[in-house]
N, C-alpha and C positions, 0 to 999 in steps of 0.2 A: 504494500500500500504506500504510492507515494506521499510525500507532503507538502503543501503548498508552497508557492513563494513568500509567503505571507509569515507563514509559521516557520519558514526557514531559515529566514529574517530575526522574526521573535529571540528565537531560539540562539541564534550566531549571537546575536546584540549581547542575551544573559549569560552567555558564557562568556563574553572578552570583559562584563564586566566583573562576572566570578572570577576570573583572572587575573585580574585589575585588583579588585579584592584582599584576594588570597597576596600578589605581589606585597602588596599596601602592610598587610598584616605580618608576613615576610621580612617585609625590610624595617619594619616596627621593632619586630620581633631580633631582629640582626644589630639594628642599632643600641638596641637594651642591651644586648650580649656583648655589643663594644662599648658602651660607655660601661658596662661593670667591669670589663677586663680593663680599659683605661686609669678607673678607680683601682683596682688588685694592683698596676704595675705602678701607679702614683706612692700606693701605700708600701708598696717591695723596694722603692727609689728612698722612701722616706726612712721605712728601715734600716736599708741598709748606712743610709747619711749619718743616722741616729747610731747605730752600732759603730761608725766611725765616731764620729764624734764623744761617742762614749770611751773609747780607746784613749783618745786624746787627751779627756778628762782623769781619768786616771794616770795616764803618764804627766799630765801637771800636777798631780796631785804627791807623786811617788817625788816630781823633782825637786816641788815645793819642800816637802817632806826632807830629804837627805842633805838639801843647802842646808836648812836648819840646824840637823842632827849634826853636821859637819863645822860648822861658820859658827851656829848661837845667833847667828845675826836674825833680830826682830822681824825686819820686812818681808823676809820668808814666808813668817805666818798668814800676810793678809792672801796672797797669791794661795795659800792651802787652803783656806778656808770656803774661796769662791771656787777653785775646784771642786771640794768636797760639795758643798751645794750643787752645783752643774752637776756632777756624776748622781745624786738624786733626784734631779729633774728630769736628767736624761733616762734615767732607771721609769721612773713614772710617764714619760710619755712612750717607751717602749712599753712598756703594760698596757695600755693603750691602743695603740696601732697590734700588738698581738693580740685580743681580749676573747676575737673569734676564732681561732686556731689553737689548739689544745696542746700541738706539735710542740707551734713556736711557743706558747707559755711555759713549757716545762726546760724547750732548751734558755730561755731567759731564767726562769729561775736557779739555775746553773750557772748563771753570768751573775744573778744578783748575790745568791752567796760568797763567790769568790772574789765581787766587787767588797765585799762586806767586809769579807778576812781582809781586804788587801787595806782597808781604809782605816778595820781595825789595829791592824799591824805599826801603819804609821803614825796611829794615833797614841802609841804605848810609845814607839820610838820619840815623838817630839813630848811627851810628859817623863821619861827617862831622861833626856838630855838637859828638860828644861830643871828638873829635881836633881839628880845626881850628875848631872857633867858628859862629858863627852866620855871619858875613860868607861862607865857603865854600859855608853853606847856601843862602844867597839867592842866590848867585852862579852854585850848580848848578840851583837852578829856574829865574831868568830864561834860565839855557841850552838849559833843556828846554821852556820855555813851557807852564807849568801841570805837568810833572811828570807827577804818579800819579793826577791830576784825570780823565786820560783813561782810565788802564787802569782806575781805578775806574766809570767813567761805562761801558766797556765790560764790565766785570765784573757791574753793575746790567743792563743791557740784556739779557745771556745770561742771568744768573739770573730774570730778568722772564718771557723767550722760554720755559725752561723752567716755569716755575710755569703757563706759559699752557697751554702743550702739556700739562701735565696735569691742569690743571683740565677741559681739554676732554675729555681723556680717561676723568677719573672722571665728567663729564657722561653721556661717549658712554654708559660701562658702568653708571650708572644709570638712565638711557634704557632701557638696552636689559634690564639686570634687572626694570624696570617691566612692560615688554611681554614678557618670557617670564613674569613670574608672572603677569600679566593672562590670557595663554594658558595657564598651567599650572592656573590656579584654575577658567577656560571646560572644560577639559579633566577636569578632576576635576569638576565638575559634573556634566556631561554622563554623565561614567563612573558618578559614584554613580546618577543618576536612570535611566539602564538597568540597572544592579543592581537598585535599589530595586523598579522596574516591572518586571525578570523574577523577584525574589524576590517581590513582590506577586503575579504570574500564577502561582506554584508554590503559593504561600500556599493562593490560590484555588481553586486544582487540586486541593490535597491536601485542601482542605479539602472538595471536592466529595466524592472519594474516600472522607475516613474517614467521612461522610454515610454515601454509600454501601456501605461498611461496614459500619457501624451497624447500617443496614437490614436488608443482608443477614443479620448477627449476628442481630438482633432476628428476621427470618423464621429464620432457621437453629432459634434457640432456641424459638421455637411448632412451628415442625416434630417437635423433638424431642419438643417437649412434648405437642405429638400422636401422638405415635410412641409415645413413654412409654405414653401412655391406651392406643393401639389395641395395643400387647406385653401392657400389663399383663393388659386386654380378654381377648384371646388367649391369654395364659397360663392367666389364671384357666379358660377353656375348655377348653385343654387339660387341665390339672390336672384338671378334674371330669372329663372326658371320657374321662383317663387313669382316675382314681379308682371311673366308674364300670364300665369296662370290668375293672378290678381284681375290683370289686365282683361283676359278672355273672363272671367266670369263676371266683373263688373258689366262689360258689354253686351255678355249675354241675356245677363237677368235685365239692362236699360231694354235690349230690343225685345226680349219676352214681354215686360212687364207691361209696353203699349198694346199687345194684343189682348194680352189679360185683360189690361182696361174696359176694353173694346167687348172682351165678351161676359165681364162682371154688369158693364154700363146697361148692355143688351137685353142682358137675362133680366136685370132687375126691372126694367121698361116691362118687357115681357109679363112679370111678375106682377105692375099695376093692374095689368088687361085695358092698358087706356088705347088699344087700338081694336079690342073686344073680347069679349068673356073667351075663356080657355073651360076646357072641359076639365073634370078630374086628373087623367090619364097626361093631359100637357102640363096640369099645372104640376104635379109630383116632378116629371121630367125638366121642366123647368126653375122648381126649386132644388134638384139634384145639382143640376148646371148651376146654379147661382153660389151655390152653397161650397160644390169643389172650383170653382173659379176665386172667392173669395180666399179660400185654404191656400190653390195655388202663388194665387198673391201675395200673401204672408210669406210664405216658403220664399218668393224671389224677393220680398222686400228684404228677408233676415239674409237672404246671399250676396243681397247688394251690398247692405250696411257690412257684414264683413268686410267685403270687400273695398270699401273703401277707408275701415278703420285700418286693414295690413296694408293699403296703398300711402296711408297717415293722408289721406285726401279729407277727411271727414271735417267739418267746422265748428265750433261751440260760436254760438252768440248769445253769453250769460248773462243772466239779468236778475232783477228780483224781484219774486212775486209771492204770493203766497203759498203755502205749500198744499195748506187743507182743498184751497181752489182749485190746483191742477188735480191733484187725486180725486176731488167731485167730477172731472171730465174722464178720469179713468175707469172709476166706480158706474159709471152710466153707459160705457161699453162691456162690464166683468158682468155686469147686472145679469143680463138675459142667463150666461151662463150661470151665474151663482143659484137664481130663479129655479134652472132644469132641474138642479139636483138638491134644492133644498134647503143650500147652505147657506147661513147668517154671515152677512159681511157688516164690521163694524171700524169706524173709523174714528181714535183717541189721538187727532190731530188737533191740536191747538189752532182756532180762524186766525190768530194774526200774527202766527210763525210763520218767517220770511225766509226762503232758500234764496242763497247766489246761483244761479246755474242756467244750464241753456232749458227752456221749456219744453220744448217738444221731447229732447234727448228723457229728462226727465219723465216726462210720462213715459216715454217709451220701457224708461226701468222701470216703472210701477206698473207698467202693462206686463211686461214679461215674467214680474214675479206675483202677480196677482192671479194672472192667466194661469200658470203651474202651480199655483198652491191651490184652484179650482177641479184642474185638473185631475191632481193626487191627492183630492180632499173626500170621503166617500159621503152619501148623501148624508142630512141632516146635521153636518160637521159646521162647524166655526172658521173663520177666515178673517184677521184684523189687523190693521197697520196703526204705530205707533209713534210719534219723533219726537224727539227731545233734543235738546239743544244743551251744548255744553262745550263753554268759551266758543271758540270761532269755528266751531263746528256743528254742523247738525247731524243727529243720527237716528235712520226711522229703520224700522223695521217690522216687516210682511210676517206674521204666523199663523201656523196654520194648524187642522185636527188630523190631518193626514197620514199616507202609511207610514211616510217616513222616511231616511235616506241610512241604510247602511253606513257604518264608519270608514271600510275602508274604498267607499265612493265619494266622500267627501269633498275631493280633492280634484276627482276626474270630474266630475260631472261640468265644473267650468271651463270645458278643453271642448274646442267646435268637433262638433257631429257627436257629442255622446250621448245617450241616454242610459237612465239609470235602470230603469223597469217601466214596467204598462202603468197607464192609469187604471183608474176606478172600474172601467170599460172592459179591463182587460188585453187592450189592443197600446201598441207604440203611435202615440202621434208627433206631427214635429219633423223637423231637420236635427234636433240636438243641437240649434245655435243660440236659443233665448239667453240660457245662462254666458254663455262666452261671451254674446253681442254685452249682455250688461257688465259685467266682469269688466270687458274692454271700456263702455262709456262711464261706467264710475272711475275709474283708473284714469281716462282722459280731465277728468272733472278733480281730481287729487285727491280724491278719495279710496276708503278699501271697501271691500264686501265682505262677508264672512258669514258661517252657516253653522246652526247647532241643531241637532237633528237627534232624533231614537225612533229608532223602528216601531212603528205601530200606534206612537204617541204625537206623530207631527215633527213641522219644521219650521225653523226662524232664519230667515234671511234678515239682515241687517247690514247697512251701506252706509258712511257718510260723506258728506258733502258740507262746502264752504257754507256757513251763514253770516245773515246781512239783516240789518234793522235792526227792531228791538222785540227779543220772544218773550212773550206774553201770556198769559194763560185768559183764555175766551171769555166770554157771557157766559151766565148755566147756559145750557143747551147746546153747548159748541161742540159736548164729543157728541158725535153722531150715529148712530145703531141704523144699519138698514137690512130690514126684513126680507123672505124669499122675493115679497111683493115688488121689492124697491122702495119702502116709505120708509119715510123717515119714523125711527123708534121714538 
């Protein structure tokens, strides 16, 4: 199983820096081991200076000592006496410098006692000389044959033995600090130059990579950039495609809509008998013709207004009028229908609440939701519109006792050509464009629409639009109740 460039990468990086690391710790660890062997040969230099200079002190001590013994002469004494102090200083700061080596304490305490005889010796020889005279003094050395000649000659010899033993010793440990730094420096070599060679191979790596990259980047970015041309391509296509489809169906429903005219105008003439009675039989056929002529016309008027709401041809000329007024001119085309099936149309419009907006557009939204909430209202149901006003907006809203709109139709049902189910009838009527067409003319007016709905309990349509004047609340009798009949409640 290979592994990525990626992880290959990862990986190179935490190893030169584990290397790096370990070096670090390495040369931490190297240098602690030199500066203690620095200290071991400082205190081996120091020893041995001090084991000389102890030497020296005793032989001042021995010379001081036999002028005296020899001459009588006073001055001798002061020169003996700051020997003998020096040879216990120097005694105590060797105790000292040996305190950690068990070795050297024991061979110092073999230098301290023959320091001791030897200081002892001179110190009976100059109270001999100074009490009984010279004659006592020669008299005690030919006794002794030679005297402190010997303890001296054995106090040189031990102090010799040791100077030896430690020169050899800062020898050994500069030997041997030579060849661990010779190893320490091989070893740090070695470390840096596979760091350096696995941060080189990651170098290389990455560097293949952001290549790689690049490339991709650079295709990614023509891709777009071909994407970009063939969208834009396609857009523009669309666009006209849209534009001209705009265009034929505007045109269609203007040259349909005259013959419509022509044959709604006809049938309805027809339908007086102001040029003579029709029988039974013509006048059914007659009101058939009036009746799908009138439907046809709806159908091209809602294909026209599309269509010139997606052409943005459409106009607003907003004004301000009353609101409860124009839904009186709505309510007196809903009527007949409300009438067929029984249902109570009520209207809790305040008389001298004032909309900004275009008039006709207007009714044309309270037709299309008045018209559908008739529709999908089953008989002896309720149908009411309501507006209120709040700040610079007005907000009315159509409800109804109806079947109701599913939740997850909600949303579609404002999309041109859909429908959501049958009416009351059982049958689909319509194009599916009432909701879209209003949707689009509150939208043109800067308003929203929005819908709250449960199945089998009705629906509320509610819209607002800009208001204008001052809302007010009526005379008694301004909310208005109208009956199947059309009277007023």
């Amino acid at each position: 199983m290979g592994i990525s460039a990626e992880k290959a990468i990862r990986l190179g990086f935490g190893l030169a820096l584990l290397i790096l690391c370990a070096i670090g710790i390495f040369a931490y660890w190297s240098q602690g081991r030199f500066v203690e062997t620095s200290h071991l040969a400082t205190d081996t230099h120091e020893l041995i200076e001090k084991l000389g200079d102890l030497t020296t002190e005793v032989t001042d001590v021995e010379s001081a000592s036999r002028g005296y013994t020899l001459g009588g002469l006073e001055f001798y004494l002061d020169p003996y006496y700051n020997a003998v102090h020096e040879v216990g200083r120097t005694l105590r700061e060797l105790k000292s410098l040996t305190a950690d080596d068990p070795r050297q304490q024991r061979r110092l305490f073999d230098i301290e006692r023959l320091a001791s005889e030897q200081l002892a010796y001179h110190r009976r020889m100059i109270e001999l000389r100074r009490d009984k005279g010279f004659g006592a003094v020669a008299d005690t050395f030919q006794s002794q044959k030679g005297g402190g000649h010997e303890l001296m000659d054995r106090l040189r010899a031990m102090i010799g033995v040791m100077e030896t033993e430690e020169k050899q010793i800062l020898n050994q440990q500069t030997n041997g600090a030579r060849a661990r730094s010779r190893k320490s420096m091989q070893s740090l070599l070695a470390g840096m130059l596979m760091a350096f060679a696995i941060l080189f191979l990651v170098y290389y790596q990455l560097n293949r990579e952001i290549s790689k990259r690049k490339e991709a980047e650079q295709e990614l970015r023509d891709f777009n950039a071909d994407l970009e041309q063939l969208v834009t391509e396609r857009t523009a296509e669309a666009e006209r495609a849209n534009r001209l489809k705009t265009e034929f169906l505007a045109r269609m429903s203007h040259e349909l809509r005259t013959p419509m005219n022509a044959i709604v105008g006809f049938s309805d003439l027809l339908a007086e008998e102001s040029e003579g009675p029709l029988d039974d039989t013509y006048k059914d056929y007659v009101e058939r013709i009036r009746r799908g002529g009138h439907h046809l016309l709806d159908l091209i008027n809602d294909v026209l207004d599309l269509s010139k709401i997606e052409a943005g041809r459409i106009e607003l000329h907003p004004e301000e009028f009353p609101a409860a007024e124009a839904l009186d001119e709505v309510l007196s085309v809903i009527r007949p229908l409300a009438e067929a099936k029984q249902i109570h149309t009520e209207s809790l419009v305040p008389t001298r609440l004032l909309v900004y907006a275009d008039r006709i557009r207007f009714k044309q939204i309270l037709y299309n939701l008045l018209s559908n909430a008739v529709k999908f209202t089953p008989e002896d149901g309720r149908v009411s519109v309501e507006a209120l006003r709040n700040g610079d907006e007005l907000s009315i809203a159509v409800t109804d006792t109806g079947i109701g709109i599913p939740p997850e139709e909600r949303e579609s049902i404002f999309e041109e050509f859909h429908q959501v189910g049958t009416t009351t009838r059982g049958v689909k009527e319509g194009t599916g464009l009432g909701l879209a067409i209003t949707r689009h003319l509150v939208e043109l007016h800067g308003g929203k629409i929005a819908l709250e709905s449960e199945p089998g309990k009705g629906s509320r349509f509610s819209f607002t639009l800009p208001a204008n004047g001052i809302a007010t609340e009526g005379p008694p009798g301004s909310v208005r109740t109208l009956d199947a009949t059309g009277a007023a409640a």
